[in-house]
C-alpha positions in Angstrom: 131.1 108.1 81.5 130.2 111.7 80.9 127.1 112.6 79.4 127.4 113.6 76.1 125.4 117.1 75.3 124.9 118.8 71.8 123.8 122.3 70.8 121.2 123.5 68.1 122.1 127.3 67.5 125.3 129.3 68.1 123.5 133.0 69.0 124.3 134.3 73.0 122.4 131.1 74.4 124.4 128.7 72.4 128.0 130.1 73.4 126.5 130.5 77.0 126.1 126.3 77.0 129.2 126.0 75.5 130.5 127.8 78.5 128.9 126.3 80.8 129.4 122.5 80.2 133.2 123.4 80.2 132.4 124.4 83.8 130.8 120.8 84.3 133.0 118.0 85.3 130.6 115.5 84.1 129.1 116.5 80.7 131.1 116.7 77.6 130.2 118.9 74.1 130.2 116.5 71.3 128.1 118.2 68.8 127.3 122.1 67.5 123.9 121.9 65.0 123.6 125.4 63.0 121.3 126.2 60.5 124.0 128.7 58.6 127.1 127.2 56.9 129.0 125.1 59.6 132.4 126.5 57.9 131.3 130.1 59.4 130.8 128.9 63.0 134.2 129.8 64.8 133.8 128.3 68.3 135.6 128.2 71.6 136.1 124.8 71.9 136.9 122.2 69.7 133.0 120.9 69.0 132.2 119.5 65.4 130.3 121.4 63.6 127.0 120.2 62.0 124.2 121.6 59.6 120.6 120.8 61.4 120.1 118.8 58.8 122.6 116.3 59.9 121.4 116.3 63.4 119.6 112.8 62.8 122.5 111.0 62.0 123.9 111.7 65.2 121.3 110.5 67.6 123.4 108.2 69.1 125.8 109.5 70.0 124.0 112.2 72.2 122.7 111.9 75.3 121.0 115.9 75.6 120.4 118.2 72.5 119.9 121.6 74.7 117.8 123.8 71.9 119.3 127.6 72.1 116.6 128.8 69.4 114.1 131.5 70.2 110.8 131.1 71.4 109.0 133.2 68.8 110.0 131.4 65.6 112.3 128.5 66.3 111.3 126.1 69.4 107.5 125.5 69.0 109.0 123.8 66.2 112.3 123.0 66.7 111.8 121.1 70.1 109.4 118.7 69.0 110.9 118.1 65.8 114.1 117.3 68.0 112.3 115.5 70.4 111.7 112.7 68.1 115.6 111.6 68.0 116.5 113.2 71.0 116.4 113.9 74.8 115.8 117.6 74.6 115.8 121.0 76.8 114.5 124.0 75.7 113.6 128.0 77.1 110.8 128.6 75.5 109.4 131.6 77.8 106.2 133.0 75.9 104.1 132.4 79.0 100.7 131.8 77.2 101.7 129.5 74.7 103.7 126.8 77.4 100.8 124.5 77.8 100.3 124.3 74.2 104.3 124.0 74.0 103.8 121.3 76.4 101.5 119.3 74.6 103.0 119.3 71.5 106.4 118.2 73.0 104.9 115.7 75.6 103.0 113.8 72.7 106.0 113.2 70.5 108.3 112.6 73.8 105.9 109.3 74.7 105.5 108.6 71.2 109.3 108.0 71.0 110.4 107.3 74.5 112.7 110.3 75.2 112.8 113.0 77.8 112.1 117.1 77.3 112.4 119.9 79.8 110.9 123.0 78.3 110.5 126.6 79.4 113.6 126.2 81.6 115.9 129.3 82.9 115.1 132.3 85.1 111.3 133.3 84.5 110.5 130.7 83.6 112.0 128.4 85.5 113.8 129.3 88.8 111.1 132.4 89.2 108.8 129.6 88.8 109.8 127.2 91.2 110.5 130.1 93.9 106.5 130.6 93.3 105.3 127.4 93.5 107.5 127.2 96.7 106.2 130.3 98.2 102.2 129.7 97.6 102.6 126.2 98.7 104.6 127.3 102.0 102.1 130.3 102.5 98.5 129.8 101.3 97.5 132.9 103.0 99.1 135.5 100.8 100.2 137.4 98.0 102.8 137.1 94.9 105.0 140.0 93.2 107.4 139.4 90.6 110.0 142.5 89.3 112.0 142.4 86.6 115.1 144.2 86.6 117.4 146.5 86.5 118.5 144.9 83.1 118.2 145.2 79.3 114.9 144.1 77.6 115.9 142.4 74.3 112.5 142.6 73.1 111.6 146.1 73.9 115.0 147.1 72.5 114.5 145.4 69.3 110.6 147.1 69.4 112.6 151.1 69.4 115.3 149.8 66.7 111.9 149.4 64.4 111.1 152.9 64.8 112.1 155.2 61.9 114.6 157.2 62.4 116.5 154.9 65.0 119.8 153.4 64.4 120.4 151.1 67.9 118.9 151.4 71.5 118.9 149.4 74.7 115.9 149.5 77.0 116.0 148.6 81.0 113.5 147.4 83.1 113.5 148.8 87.0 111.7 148.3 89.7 110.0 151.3 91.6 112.0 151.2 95.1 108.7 152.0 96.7 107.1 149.5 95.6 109.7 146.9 96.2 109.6 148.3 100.1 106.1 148.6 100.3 105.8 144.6 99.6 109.3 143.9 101.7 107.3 145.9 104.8 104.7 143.1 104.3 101.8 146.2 103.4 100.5 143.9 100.3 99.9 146.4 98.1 97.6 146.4 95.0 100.2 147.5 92.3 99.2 148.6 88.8 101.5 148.0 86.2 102.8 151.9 85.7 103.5 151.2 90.2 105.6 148.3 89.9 108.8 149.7 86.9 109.5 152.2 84.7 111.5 152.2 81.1 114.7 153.8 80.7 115.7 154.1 77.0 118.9 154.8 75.2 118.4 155.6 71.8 120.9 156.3 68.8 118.9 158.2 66.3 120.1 159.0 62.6 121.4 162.2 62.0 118.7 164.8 61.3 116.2 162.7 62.6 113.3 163.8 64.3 114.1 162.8 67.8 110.5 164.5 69.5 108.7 162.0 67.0 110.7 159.6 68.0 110.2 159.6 71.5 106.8 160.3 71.0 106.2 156.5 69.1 108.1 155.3 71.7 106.1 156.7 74.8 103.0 155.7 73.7 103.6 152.2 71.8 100.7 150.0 73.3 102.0 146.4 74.7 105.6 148.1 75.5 105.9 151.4 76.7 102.4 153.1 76.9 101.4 152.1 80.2 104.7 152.9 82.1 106.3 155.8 83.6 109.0 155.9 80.2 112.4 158.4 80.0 114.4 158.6 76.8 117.9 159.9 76.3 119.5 160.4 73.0 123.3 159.2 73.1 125.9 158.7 70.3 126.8 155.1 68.9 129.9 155.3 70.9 128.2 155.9 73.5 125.9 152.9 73.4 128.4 150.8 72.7 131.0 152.0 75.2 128.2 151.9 78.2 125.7 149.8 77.2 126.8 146.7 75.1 126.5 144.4 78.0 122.8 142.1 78.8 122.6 142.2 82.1 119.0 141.5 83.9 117.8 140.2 87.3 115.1 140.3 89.7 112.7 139.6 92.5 110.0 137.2 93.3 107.9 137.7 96.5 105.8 135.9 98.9 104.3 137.6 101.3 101.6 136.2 103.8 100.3 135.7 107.1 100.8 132.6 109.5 98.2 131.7 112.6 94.5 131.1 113.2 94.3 135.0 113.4 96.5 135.8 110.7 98.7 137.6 113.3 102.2 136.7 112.3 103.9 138.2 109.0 106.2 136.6 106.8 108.1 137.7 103.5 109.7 135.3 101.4 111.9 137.2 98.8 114.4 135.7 96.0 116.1 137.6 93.8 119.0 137.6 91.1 121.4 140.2 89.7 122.8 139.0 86.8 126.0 140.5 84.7 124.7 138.4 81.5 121.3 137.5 81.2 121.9 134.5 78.2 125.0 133.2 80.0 122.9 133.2 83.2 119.9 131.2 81.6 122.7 128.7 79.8 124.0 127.7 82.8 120.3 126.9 84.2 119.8 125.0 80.7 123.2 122.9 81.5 122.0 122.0 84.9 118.5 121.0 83.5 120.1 118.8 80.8 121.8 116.5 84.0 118.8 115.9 84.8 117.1 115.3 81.5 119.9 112.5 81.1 119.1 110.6 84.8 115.7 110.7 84.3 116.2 109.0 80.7 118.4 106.6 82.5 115.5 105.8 84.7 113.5 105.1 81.4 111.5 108.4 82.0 110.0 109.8 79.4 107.3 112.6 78.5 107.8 116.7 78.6 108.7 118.2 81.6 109.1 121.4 83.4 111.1 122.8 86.1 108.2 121.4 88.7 108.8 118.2 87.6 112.3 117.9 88.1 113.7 117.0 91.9 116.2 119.3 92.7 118.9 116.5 93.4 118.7 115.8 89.7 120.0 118.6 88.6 122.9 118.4 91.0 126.6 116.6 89.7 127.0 115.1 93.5 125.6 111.9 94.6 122.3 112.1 96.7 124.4 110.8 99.5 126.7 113.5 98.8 123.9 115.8 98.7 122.4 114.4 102.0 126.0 115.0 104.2 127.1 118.1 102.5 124.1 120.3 102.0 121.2 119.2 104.2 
C-alpha cells in the first residue's frame, strides 16, 4: 500500500513535491489544496484539485498533507490549522520564531493524535542536522555556515520594492578567503561583511535614476548595508535570458581539535550546490513526509523536527535493507 500524500499550495514548492513523489516508488499524489480557483490550477499529473476549504473532507483519505505555504504569512497558521485533520510537514525557516512554531503545532498535534515535521529542508533542516552532528562529534570547536552562490528570494523581492525598479535577482557568495581560512583549520573570527558579498542585477524603468537606486540598495539596513554589495544594471532580456533560474547552495563547517592537548586538527565540511533551490527543498519535504507516515504508524504523535527523526525513516528501503546495503 502506498502512502497517500496531498499538497496545500501550487507556487515553486508545490510543483517541486509534485515532482518529487513521482520520483518515489512508494508514495502516491491523491490530493492538490489551493486557495485560488481549483479550475485555474493546470498540473503535471493528474491530482484532483481542491479549494482549502475542502481539505477536511478528505482527511481520510490522506496519509501526509506536505504544506508548501510561506513561512511569513501562511504556515504559522496554516500548519496547525492542518494539523488538526492531518499528519503534516512544513518549511517554515524564520529561525527565531521555530520554537514558538513548535509549540503551537506540537499542542494541537497531541491534542489530536497526528504527527508534524516542521522547519524541514536545507537550512533548516539538513544544515541543521550537519550541525548538531558536527558539535556533538567535536565539542572542542567552531561552526561556520555560507550561504551560496545562489539567488536570495527575499533580498530580491526587498530591490523590486525600490522605486524605480522593474525586476532584480540578488546572489549570495561566499568570500573564498574566508571559506579557506576555516577549511585550513585557522578558526577565524568572521564579521558578517568577511564571510559574503551581494551581487545584484537590477532592471530599472526607463529614465530612472539608477545612482539613487543603487544608493537605497547599498545601504538598506537588515539586507545590504553591512556587506561588501555590487550592482549592475541589465535589460529585461537580459535578466530573464541569464538569470531566471533559483539556484542556491552551501557550506556548513566544523572545525575543532581532538586530544588531551588539543594537538590534532579536524574539519568537517558539507556542502550543497543546487540548480533549483524549491525543487531541492521539495524533495527533502517528500523524504520527511515517509517518515511522518511510519512514525504515525507507530502511533507517534506530537511536532517534530529534523532532530527528531532517525534517518532510516526517511529512507524507502527496509532497515534490513539499509543495514546490508549502506552500513
Amino acid at each position: 500500500m502506498k502512502i497517500r500524500v496531498a499538497i496545500a499550495g501550487y507556487g515553486n514548492l508545490g510543483r517541486g513535491v509534485e515532482a518529487a513523489v513521482t520520483k518515489a516508488e512508494d508514495m502516491e499524489l491523491v490530493a492538490l489544496f489551493t486557495r485560488r480557483d481549483p479550475k485555474s490550477i493546470v498540473t503535471r499529473t493528474d491530482i484532483p484539485v481542491y479549494h482549502m476549504d475542502e481539505a477536511e473532507a478528505h482527511k481520510d483519505e490522506i496519509d501526509v498533507l506536505v504544506l508548501c505555504g510561506g513561512s511569513a504569512n501562511d504556515l504559522p497558521t496554516q500548519t496547525p490549522a492542518m494539523a488538526k485533520y492531518f499528519n503534516v510537514i512544513d518549511s517554515f525557516d524564520t529561525h527565531a520564531r521555530i520554537p514558538e512554531h513548535f509549540a503551537n503545532v506540537d499542542k494541537v498535534c497531541r491534542e489530536n493524535g497526528t504527527v508534524g515535521i516542521i522547519s524541514v529542508g536545507w537550512d533548516p533542516g539538513m544544515f541543521s542536522l550537519n550541525r548538531l552532528m558536527g558539535q556533538a562529534i567535536l565539542p572542542d570547536g567552531h561552526d561556520y555556515t555560507f550561504w551560496g552562490k545562489g539567488v536570495s528570494q527575499g533580498h530580491s523581492d526587498a530591490i523590486r520594492r525600490i522605486d524605480g525598479v522593474v525586476d532584480a535577482r540578488q546572489y549570495t557568495i561566499p568570500v573564498e578567503e574566508a571559506l579557506t581560512a576555516v577549511r585550513n583549520g585557522e578558526n577565524p573570527e568572521l564579521t558578517t561583511r568577511q564571510k559574503h558579498t551581494r551581487e545584484c542585477f537590477v532592471v530599472a524603468e526607463e529614465g530612472a535614476d539608477k545612482a539613487a537606486i543603487t544608493e537605497a540598495i547599498v545601504t538598506m539596513p537588515n539586507y545590504f548595508a553591512d556587506y561588501d554589495t555590487t550592482v549592475h544594471f541589465i535589460s529585461k532580456e537580459e535578466l530573464d535570458r541569464d538569470h531566471a533560474g533559483i539556484p542556491h547552495g552551501g557550506r556548513v563547517f566544523r572545525t575543532g581539535v581532538t586530544g588531551f592537548e588539543g594537538e590534532n586538527k579536524h574539519v568537517i565540511e558539507y556542502s550543497l550546490k543546487l540548480d533549483s533551490n524549491p525543487e531541492f527543498t521539495s524533495s527533502v519535504l517528500t523524504a520527511y513526509a515517509r517518515a511522518a507516515y511510519r512514525m504515525a504508524q507507530k502511533n507517534d504523535c506530537g511536532c517534530k523536527t529534523v532532530f527528531d527523526v532517525a534517518p532510516a525513516l526517511i529512507h524507502p528501503a527496509s532497515a534490513e535493507e539499509l543495514r546490508k546495503n549502506l552500513l
